[in-house]
N, C-alpha and C positions, 0 to 999 in steps of 0.2 A: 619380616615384612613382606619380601616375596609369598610365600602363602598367605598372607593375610589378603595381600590385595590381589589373588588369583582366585581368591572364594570370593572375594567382592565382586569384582569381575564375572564372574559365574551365573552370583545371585541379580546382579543389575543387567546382565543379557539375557539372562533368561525371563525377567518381565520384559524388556523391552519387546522381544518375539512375541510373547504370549499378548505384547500389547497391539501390534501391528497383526496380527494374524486374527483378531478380532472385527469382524463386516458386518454389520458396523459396530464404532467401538461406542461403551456406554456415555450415552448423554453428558451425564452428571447433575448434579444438582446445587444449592445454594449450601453453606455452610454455615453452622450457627456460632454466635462468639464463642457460647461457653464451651461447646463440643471443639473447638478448635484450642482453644484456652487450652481444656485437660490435655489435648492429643498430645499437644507441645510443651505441656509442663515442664519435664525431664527429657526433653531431645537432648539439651547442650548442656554439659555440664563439663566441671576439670577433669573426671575420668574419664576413660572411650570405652565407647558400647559397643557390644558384637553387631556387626554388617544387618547381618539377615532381623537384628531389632529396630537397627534405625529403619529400613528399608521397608517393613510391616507397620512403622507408623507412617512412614508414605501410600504405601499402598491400600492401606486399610483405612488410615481417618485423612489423609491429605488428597489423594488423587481425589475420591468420590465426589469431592466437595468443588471441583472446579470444570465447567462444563468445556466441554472439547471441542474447538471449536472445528474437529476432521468429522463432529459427526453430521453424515450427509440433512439433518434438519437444522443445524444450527443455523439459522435466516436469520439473525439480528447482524444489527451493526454492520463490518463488510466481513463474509467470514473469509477463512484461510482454511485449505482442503489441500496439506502436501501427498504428494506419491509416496507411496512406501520406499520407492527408489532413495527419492528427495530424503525423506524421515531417516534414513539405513545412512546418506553419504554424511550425512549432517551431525549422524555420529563419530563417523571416521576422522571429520574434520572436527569437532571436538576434539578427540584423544589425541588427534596429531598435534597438537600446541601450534597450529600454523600461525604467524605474525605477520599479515596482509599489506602491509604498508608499504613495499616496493619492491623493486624489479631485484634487487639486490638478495635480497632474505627469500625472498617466497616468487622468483621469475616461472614456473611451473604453474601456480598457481593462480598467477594475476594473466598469463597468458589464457587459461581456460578462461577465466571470469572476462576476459575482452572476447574470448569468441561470440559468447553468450550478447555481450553487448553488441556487436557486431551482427547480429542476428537485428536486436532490437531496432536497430539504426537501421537497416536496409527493410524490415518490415514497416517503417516509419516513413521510408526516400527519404531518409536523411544524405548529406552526402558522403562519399568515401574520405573517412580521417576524423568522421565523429567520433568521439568517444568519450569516455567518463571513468565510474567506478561505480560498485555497490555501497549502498549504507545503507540505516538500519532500517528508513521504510520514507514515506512521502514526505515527514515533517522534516527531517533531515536534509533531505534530498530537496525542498524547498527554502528552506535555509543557506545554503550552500551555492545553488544558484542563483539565485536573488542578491547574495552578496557579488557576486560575479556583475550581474547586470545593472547593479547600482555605481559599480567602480567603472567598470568598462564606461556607462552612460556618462559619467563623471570625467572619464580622462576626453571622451570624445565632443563633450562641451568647453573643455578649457575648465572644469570647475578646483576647484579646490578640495580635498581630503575631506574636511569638514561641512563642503558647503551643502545646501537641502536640495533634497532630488524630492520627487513626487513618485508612484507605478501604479499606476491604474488596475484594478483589480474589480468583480462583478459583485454585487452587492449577497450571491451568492456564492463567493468562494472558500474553500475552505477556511477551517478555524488556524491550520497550522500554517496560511498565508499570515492572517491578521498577527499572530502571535511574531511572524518572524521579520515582519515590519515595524512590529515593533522593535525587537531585540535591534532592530541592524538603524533604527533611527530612522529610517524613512515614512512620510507619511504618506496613506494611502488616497489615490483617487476614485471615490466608487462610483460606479457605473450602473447606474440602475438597468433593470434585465426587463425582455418584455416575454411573458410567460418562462420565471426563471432562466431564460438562456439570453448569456452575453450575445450581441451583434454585432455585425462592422458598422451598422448605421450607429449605433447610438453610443458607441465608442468613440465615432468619431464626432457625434455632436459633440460627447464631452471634454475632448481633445480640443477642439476647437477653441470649445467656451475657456477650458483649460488654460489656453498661449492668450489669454486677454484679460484674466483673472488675478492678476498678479501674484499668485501660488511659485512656489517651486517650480523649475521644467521637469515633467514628465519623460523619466527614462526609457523606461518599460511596460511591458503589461504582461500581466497573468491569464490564462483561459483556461476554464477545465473541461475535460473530457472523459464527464463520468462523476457528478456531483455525488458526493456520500448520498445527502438523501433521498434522490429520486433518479438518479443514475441518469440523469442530462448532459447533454454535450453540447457546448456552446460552439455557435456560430465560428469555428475554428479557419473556413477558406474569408470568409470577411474580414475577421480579426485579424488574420496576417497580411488582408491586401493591407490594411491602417497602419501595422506596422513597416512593411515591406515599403510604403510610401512614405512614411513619418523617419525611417532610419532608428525605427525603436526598436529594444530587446523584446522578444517574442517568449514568453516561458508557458508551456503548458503543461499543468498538472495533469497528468492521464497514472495517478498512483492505481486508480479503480478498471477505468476504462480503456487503460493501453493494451488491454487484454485480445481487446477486439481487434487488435491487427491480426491476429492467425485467420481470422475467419473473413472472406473475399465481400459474403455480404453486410458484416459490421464495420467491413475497413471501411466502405463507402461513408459511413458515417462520421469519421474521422478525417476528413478532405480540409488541408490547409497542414495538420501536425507534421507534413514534411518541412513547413518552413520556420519550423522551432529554431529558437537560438540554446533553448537547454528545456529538456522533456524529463520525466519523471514518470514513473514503474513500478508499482509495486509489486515481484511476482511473489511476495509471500498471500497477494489477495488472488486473484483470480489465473494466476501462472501454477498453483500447486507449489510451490517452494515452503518450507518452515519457514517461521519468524525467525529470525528477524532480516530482512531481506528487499531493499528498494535498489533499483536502477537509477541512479544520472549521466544523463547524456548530455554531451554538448557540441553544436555544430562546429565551433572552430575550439578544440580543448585547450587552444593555447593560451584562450584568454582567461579560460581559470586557472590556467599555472602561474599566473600572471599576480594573481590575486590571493591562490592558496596554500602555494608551496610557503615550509618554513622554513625559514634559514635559522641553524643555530651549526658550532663550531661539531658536533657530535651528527650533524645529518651529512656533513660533508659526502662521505661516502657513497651516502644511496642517490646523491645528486651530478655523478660522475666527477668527484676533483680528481679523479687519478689520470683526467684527459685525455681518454680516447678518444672523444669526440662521437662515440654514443648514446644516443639521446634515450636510454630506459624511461618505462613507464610505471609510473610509483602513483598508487590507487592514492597515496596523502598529498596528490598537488591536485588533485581536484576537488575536494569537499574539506571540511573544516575541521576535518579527522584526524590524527594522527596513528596513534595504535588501533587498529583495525582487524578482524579474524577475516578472512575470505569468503563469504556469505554467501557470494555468489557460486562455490563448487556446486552445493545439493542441487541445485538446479542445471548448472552444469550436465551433471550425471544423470538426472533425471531426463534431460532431454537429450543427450546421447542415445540412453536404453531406451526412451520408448519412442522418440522422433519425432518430428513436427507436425505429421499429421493427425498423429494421436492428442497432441496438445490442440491444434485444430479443433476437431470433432469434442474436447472437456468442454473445448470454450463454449463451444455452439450450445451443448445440452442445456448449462446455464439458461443462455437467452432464449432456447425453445423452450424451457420447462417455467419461462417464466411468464411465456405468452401464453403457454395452458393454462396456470393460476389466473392470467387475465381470464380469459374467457369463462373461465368454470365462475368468477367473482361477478363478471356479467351476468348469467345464468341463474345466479342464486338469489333468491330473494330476500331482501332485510339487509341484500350488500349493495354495495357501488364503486366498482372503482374509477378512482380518481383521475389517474392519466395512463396512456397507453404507455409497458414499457421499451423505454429505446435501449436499456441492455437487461439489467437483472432484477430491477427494484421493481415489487408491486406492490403501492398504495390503492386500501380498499377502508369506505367510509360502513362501521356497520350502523343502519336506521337505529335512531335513539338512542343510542350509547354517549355514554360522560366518559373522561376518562379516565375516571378508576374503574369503570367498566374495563379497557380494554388492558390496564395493569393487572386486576383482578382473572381475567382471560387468560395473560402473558403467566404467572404464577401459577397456572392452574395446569398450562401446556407442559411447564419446566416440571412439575411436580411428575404428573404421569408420565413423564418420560418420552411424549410425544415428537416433541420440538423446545426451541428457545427461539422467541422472539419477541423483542422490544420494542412496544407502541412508539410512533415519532408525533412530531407534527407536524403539519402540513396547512399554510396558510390561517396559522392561529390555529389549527382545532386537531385534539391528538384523535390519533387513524395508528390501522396496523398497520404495518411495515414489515415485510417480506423480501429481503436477499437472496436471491440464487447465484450457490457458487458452483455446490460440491455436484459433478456429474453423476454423483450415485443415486442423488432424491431420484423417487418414485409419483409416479401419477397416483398411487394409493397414498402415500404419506400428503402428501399436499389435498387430495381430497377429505380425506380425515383433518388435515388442518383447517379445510374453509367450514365442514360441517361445524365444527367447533365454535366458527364465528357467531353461528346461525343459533346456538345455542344457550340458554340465561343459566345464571350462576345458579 
C-alpha cells in the first residue's frame, strides 16, 4: 500500500505542476454525452485499476471537457481566478484532513481564517469584535445570516419562535436571497429599484406603507453591493440611514463586490457597508481564492452564537464544559455548519506571499480592463453599450441580433478557444455579458472579443 499510494502521489503532483505552470491554462470546451458515456464506462468497477489509468481518463477525456474557470477569458457568470499560492495551499489543506469546526480541533487554523476576516472587517470600518467564519460561498453565507436576523428581529419585538416577520429585499437581489426566505419561512418585502439600484428613499416609502399594511413587522433588510448581472451597487449610505433609524438588521450581500474594498477609489463606492449587521464575501470571485470559499461577518457575532451554536451531549467539549472560563471561537456557532474544512487557509496564504497591495492592484486591473471593453464597445459600430460599468460587468446591445444570434456567437467563442461567455438579459432583451475578474486578460484578447461581436455567423 505504501508504494501504491507513493506512485499515486507522484503521478497526481506531477499534473497538478504541469497544470499550474501552464499561462494560460487551456480554456476547455463543452462535453458530448456519448464521449463522456464511453470515457466512464469502466472507471468503477469491483476490481482496482492502476493510478496512472484512472488518472489518463481524467486527464485525457474528463478535464478537456470542463472549462476553467482560471482562464484569464473565462467572462461569464462571476468567474474565480485563484493564485497559484491559493491553488498550492489548498492542496495542503486537502491532504491535511483539517476538521474546521472549532477552536478545540483545528485553533491554528481558525486563528489564520480570523486574521483573514479581520482584514475584511476593518477594510469594511466594521467595528473591533466583528467577526464570523468562512462557508462555502454567498448562498451559504446568506442563509445563515438572515436566520440570525430573523431571530435576533423576533426576540427584539417580543415575537414568538413561530411568529411572521417580513425583510425587505430589492426587487433585484440575488436568487440565493429569494431561495433562503424561502427555506427560513420568511416572507419577502420587495422593493422596487429605480435604475436597478435599491435607495434609502424608496425603502423607506416601502417601510412606511409597510407599518400600515397589516403584513408582518419588517425585521430586516438585504442590499447588494455588486449585483450578479450588472455589477450594481445599491444605495448602501441611504439604506443604512433607514435602518440605522428604524432599528432594523442591516445585511449586505457584497459576495461579488466586496472585492472593491482593496482599492481606495471603488471603496468610495461602497459608503454605508460599514454599518452592516452581517456582510458577505466571496473571495473564491474576485479575492483569487479556490472554490469553495465565502466570508461571513457579523458586527456583534454574539448574536449568531445565539442563534447557531448546537448543543448536543458530544459537543460539550468544543464549547468549553471543562470551565475555564475561556470563551474559544468555533467557526460552527456562527453559520448553520457543523463539519466544516477551513476554506479560508488558501487565501490565508495567498495573501501572506503576495500582500495587500498586490491584491489591491488584481482588483483594480478587473475594473480598468472593464472600462476599456466599455469604451472600445462605444467605438465600435453595430455595438451599444448598455450602462456604464461601476465594477466589472459590461453589458453591450449588438444592432439586429435575436438571441440565438448571441448563443450562436457564445458557441462559437467557446469552440475556437477564444473565451467563454454567456449571453444575459437585460431588461427583457438577451445582450452579451462580459465579466472581468482574472488580472491576466489582455487588451488583445478583449479586442478580438468585441471584433467577434461585429461579426455574422
Amino acid at each position: 500500500m505504501h508504494a501504491y499510494d507513493e506512485d499515486l502521489t507522484q503521478q497526481v503532483m506531477g499534473h497538478l505542476l504541469d497544470r499550474l505552470r501552464l499561462d494560460p491554462p487551456p480554456l476547455g470546451r463543452l462535453g458530448e454525452h456519448e464521449e463522456l458515456a464511453l470515457a466512464l464506462k469502466d472507471a468503477i468497477g469491483t476490481e482496482p485499476r492502476r493510478p496512472a489509468d484512472v488518472l489518463r481518463t481524467y486527464t485525457e477525456s474528463l478535464e478537456p471537457t470542463v472549462v476553467s474557470c482560471d482562464h484569464p477569458a473565462f467572462l461569464a457568470f462571476i468567474p474565480g481566478a485563484p493564485t497559484k499560492a491559493a491553488a498550492l495551499f489548498d492542496m495542503v489543506l486537502s491532504a491535511s484532513s483539517l476538521h474546521g469546526v472549532s477552536w478545540l480541533e483545528a485553533s491554528g487554523a481558525v486563528a489564520a481564517e480570523n486574521q483573514v476576516l479581520s482584514l475584511f472587517a476593518d477594510l469594511a470600518g466594521m467595528p473591533q469584535g466583528a467577526g464570523g467564519c468562512f462557508v462555502s460561498g454567498g448562498s451559504a453565507g446568506n442563509l445563515s445570516a438572515l436566520v440570525v436576523a430573523r431571530d435576533t428581529g423576533r426576540r427584539r419585538l417580543g415575537l414568538a419562535a413561530a411568529d411572521p416577520v417580513r425583510i425587505a429585499v430589492s426587487d433585484q437581489v440575488h436568487s440565493s436571497v429569494g431561495n433562503t426566505l424561502r427555506i427560513i419561512g420568511v416572507e419577502p418585502l420587495v422593493v422596487p429599484t429605480s435604475d436597478h439600484r435599491l435607495t434609502g428613499a424608496a425603502l423607506a416609502a416601502a417601510l412606511d406603507a409597510a407599518s400600515s399594511d397589516g403584513g408582518a413587522p419588517v425585521v430586516a433588510v438585504v442590499a447588494t453591493a455588486g449585483t450578479t448581472n450588472a455589477g450594481i451597487i445599491d444605495d448602501l449610505g441611504g439604506v443604512a440611514e433607514q435602518t440605522r433609524a428604524r432599528d432594523l438588521w442591516l445585511h449586505i450581500d457584497a459576495a461579488y463586490g466586496g472585492a472593491a474594498l482593496f482599492v481606495p477609489e471603488l471603496r468610495t463606492r461602497l459608503r454605508g457597508i460599514e454599518h452592516a449587521d452581517s456582510l458577505v464575501v466571496d473571495p473564491h470571485k474576485w479575492m483569487f481564492a479556490p472554490f469553495d470559499c465565502g466570508a461571513l461577518l457579523y458586527r456583534e457575532p454574539r448574536l449568531a452564537r445565539a442563534v447557531h451554536t448546537q448543543d448536543a451531549s458530544y459537543l460539550d467539549a468544543i464549547h468549553g464544559a471543562d470551565g475555564d472560563g475561556h470563551e474559544d471561537w468555533n467557526p460552527s456557532d456562527y453559520a448553520y455548519h457543523l463539519t466544516r474544512r477551513p476554506r479560508g487557509l488558501p487565501l490565508w496564504f495567498s495573501l501572506a506571499v503576495h500582500g495587500t497591495d498586490a491584491y489591491r492592484d488584481a482588483v483594480a486591473r478587473g475594473a480598468e480592463i472593464a472600462r476599456y471593453t466599455a469604451r472600445l464597445a462605444e467605438e465600435t459600430e453595430g455595438l451599444e453599450l448598455l450602462r456604464e460599468p461601476e465594477l466589472t460587468v459590461v453589458l453591450i446591445r449588438r444592432t439586429g441580433w435575436r438571441p440565438e444570434d448571441y448563443y450562436a456567437w457564445s458557441k462559437r467563442l467557446l469552440a475556437s478557444g477564444l473565451a467563454f461567455i454567456t449571453p444575459s438579459v437585460w431588461e427583457g432583451e438577451t445582450v452579451a455579458r462580459l465579466a472581468f475578474l482574472h488580472p491576466g486578460i489582455t487588451e488583445e484578447t478583449v479586442r478580438s472579443i468585441i471584433a467577434s461581436l461585429t461579426q455574422d455567423a
